[in-house]
C-alpha positions as a printed Julia matrix, in Angstrom:
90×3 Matrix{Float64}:
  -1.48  53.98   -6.96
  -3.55  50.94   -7.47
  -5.42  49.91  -10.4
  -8.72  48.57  -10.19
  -9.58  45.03  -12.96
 -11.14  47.79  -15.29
  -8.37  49.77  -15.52
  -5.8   46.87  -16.07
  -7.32  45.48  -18.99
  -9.12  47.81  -20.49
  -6.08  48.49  -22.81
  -5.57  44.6   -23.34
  -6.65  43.47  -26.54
  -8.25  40.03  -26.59
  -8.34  37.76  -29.56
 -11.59  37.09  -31.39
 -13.14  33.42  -30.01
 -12.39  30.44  -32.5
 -13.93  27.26  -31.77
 -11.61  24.7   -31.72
 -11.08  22.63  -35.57
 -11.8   19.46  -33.88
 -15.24  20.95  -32.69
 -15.95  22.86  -35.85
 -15.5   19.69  -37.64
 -17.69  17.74  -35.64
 -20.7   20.08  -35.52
 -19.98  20.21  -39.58
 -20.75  16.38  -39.95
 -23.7   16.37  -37.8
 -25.08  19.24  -39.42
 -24.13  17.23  -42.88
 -25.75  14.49  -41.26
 -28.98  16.1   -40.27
 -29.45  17.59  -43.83
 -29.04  13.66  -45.55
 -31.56  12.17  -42.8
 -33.94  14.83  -43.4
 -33.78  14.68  -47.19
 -33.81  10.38  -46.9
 -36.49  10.33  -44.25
 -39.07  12.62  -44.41
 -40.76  11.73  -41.25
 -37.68  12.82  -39.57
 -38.17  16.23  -40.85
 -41.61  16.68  -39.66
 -40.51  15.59  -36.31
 -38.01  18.26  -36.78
 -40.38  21.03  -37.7
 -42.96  19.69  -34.96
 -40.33  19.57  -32.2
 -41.65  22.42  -29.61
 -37.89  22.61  -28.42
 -34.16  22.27  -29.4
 -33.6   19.84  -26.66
 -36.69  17.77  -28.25
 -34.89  18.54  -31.78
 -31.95  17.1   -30.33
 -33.86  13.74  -28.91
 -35.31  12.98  -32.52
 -31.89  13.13  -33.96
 -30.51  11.12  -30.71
 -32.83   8.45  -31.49
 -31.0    8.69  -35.08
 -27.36   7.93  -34.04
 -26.68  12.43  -34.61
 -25.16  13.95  -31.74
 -25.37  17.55  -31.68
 -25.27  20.11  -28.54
 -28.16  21.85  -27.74
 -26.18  25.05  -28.67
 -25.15  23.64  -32.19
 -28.26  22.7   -33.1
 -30.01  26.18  -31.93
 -27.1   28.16  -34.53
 -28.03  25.82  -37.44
 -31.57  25.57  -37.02
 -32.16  27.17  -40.25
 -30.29  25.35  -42.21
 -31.44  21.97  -41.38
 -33.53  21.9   -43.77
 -34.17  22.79  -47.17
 -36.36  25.89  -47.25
 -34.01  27.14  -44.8
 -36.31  28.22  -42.51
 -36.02  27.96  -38.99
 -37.29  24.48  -38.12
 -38.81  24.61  -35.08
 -39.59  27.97  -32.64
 -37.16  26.78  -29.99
């Protein structure tokens, strides 16, 4: 008898995804480093809110010396800034 891919690991257990430190880390001090620019430079935040995409998002902070994946950015988005709400409709 033959088992089909299903079958064979449907009683596997796989562990929960982690993100590795190093990454973690890094997306930790760009988010950091969003939140200081944004409370320094106000016009940075209004570019922020008035961004009509992440990947636009993620050119305003580019042009800032902040790099930040597209993905990143898109999970933290509401924590940017300080009213918490999301900062642009993405």
């Amino acid at each position: 008898m033959t088992t089909t891919p299903s079958e064979s690991t449907a009683g596997s257990a796989h562990p929960p995804f982690q993100s590795h430190p190093e990454h973690a880390e890094a997306v930790s001090q760009a988010i950091r480093a969003i939140q200081q620019l944004a409370l320094e430079q106000p016009d940075v935040a209004a570019a922020l809110r008035a961004a009509a995409s992440t990947d636009e998002a993620r050119h305003v902070l580019l042009a800032h010396g902040i790099t930040i994946s597209n993905e990143a950015l898109w999970r933290h988005r509401g924590s940017l800034l300080k009213e918490g709400q999301p900062t642009w409709r993405g």
